[in-house]
C-alpha positions as CSV (number, residue, x, y, z in Angstrom):
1,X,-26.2,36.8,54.8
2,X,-24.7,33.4,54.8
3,X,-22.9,31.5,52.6
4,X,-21.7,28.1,51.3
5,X,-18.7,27.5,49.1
6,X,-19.0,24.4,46.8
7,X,-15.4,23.6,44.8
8,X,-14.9,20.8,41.9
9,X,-19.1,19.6,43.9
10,X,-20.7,17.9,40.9
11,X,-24.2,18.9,43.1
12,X,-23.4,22.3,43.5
13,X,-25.9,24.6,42.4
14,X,-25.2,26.5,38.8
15,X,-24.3,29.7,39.1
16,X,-26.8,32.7,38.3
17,X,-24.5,35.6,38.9
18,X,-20.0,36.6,38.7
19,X,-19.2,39.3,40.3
20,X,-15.7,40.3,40.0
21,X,-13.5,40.9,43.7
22,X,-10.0,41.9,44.5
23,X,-8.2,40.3,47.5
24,X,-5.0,41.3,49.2
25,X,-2.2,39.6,50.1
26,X,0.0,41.2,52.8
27,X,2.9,40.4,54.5
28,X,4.2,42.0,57.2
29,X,8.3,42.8,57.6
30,X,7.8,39.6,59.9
31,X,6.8,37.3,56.6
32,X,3.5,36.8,58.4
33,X,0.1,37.1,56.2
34,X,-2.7,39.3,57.0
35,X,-5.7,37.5,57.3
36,X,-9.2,37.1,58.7
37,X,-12.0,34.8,59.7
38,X,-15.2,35.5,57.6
39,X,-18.6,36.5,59.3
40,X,-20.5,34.4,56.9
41,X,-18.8,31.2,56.9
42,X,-16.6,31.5,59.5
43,X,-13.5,30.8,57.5
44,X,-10.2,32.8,57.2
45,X,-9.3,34.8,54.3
46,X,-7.1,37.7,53.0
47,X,-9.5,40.9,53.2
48,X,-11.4,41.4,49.9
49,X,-14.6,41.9,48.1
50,X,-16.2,43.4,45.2
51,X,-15.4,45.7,43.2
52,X,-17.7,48.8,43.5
53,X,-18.8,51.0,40.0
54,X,-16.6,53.5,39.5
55,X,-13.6,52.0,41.4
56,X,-10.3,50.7,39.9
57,X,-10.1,47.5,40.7
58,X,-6.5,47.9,43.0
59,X,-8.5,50.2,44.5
60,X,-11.1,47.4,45.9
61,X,-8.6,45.3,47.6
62,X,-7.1,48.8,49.2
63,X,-10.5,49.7,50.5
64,X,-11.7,46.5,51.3
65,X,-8.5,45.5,53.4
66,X,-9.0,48.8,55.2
67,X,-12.5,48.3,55.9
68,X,-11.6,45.2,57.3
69,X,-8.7,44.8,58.9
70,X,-8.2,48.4,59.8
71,X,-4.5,48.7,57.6
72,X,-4.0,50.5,54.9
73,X,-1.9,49.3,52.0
74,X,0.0,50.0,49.1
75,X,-0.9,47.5,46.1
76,X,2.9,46.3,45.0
77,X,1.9,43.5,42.3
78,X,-0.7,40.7,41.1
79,X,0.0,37.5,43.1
80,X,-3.0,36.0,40.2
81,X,-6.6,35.8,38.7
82,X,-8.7,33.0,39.7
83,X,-11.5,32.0,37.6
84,X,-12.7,28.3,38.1
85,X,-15.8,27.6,37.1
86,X,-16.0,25.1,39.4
87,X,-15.8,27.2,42.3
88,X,-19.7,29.2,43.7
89,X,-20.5,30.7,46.1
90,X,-24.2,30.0,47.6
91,X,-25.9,32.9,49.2
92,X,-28.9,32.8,51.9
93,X,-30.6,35.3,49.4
94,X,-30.7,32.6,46.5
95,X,-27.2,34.2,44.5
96,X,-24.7,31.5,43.1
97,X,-22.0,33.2,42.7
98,X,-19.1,32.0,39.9
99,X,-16.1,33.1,41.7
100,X,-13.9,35.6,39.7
101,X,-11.0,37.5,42.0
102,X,-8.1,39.2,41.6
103,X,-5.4,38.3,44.4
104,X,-2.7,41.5,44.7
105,X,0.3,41.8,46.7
106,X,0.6,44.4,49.0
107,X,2.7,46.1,51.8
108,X,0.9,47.8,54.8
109,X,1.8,51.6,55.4
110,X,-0.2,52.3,58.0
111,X,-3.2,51.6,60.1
112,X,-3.4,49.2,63.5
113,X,-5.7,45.7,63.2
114,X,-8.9,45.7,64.1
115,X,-12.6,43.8,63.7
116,X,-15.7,44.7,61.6
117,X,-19.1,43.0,61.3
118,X,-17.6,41.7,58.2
119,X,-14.7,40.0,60.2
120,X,-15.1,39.3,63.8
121,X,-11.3,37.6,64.0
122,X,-8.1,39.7,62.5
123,X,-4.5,38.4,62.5
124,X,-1.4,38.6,61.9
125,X,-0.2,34.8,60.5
126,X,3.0,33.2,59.9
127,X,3.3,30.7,57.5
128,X,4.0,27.5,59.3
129,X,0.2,28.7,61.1
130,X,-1.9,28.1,58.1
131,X,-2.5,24.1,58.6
132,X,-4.2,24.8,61.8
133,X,-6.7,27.7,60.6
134,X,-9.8,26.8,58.2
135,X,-9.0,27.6,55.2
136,X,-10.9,27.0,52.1
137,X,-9.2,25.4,49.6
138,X,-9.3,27.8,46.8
139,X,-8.2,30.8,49.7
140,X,-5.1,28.2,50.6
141,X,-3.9,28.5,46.7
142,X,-3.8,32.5,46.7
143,X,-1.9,32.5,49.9
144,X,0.4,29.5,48.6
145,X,0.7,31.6,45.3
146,X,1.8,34.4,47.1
147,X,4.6,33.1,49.2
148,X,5.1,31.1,46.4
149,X,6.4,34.1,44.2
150,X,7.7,36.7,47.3
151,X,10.0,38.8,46.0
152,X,14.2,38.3,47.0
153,X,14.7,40.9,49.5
154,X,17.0,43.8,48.6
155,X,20.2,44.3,50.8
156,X,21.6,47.0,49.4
């Protein structure tokens, strides 16, 4: 199904649907993100999706991430919520979607990267990388957000 992302459009269509997601973002011990390119619009993202019923919401970004990416994760914090109205999400099947995610942090435990229909391209990035993938801009804020507030590494 494809899709079309429309942020701060005064044309966009109004939205007939908000369905809440979790995304993930994971760095590596290399300080490199975790992210893909999207088999409906082709852009990178941290793996995520919708929350399914009867599924804790943490829980969505570790199963989606797996399903995904092929790495499993520990959930380790909230990077934010993200909420903007002026954010949808235009489906081929007539859905407008108000976006409504939940970014978390997370570590990777185990697992090795791999593709799924859902996403074609899987990678490990480092941070001076980003300008040179497509990212949308309301993806760009969660990843800035979460190297934004990395935690100070313990040397103990």
């Amino acid at each position: 199904m494809a899709r079309t992302e429309f942020f701060n459009d005064p044309n966009a269509p109004r939205a007939n649907s908000i369905v809440v997601a979790a995304t993930a973002f994971i760095v590596d011990g290399d300080d490199r993100v975790l992210l893909l390119q999207r088999s409906d619009n082709g852009l990178w993202a941290p793996p995520g999706g919708a929350q399914d019923f009867g599924e804790y919401i943490a829980d969505a970004a570790v199963r989606e991430t797996r399903e995904e990416t092929g790495i499993d994760v520990q959930i380790t914090g909230l990077v934010g919520i993200y909420t903007n109205p002026h954010h949808v999400m235009a489906y081929s099947n007539g859905e407008v979607r108000q976006q409504f995610a939940i970014c978390f942090r997370a570590v990777p435990i185990s697992g090795a990267l791999r593709t799924s229909p859902e996403s074609p391209r899987v990678r490990w990035v480092r941070q001076d990388e980003l300008d040179s993938l497509d990212i949308h801009p309301s993806i760009r804020l969660r990843i800035d957000h979460g190297y934004a507030n990395l935690p100070e590494p313990y040397i103990g």
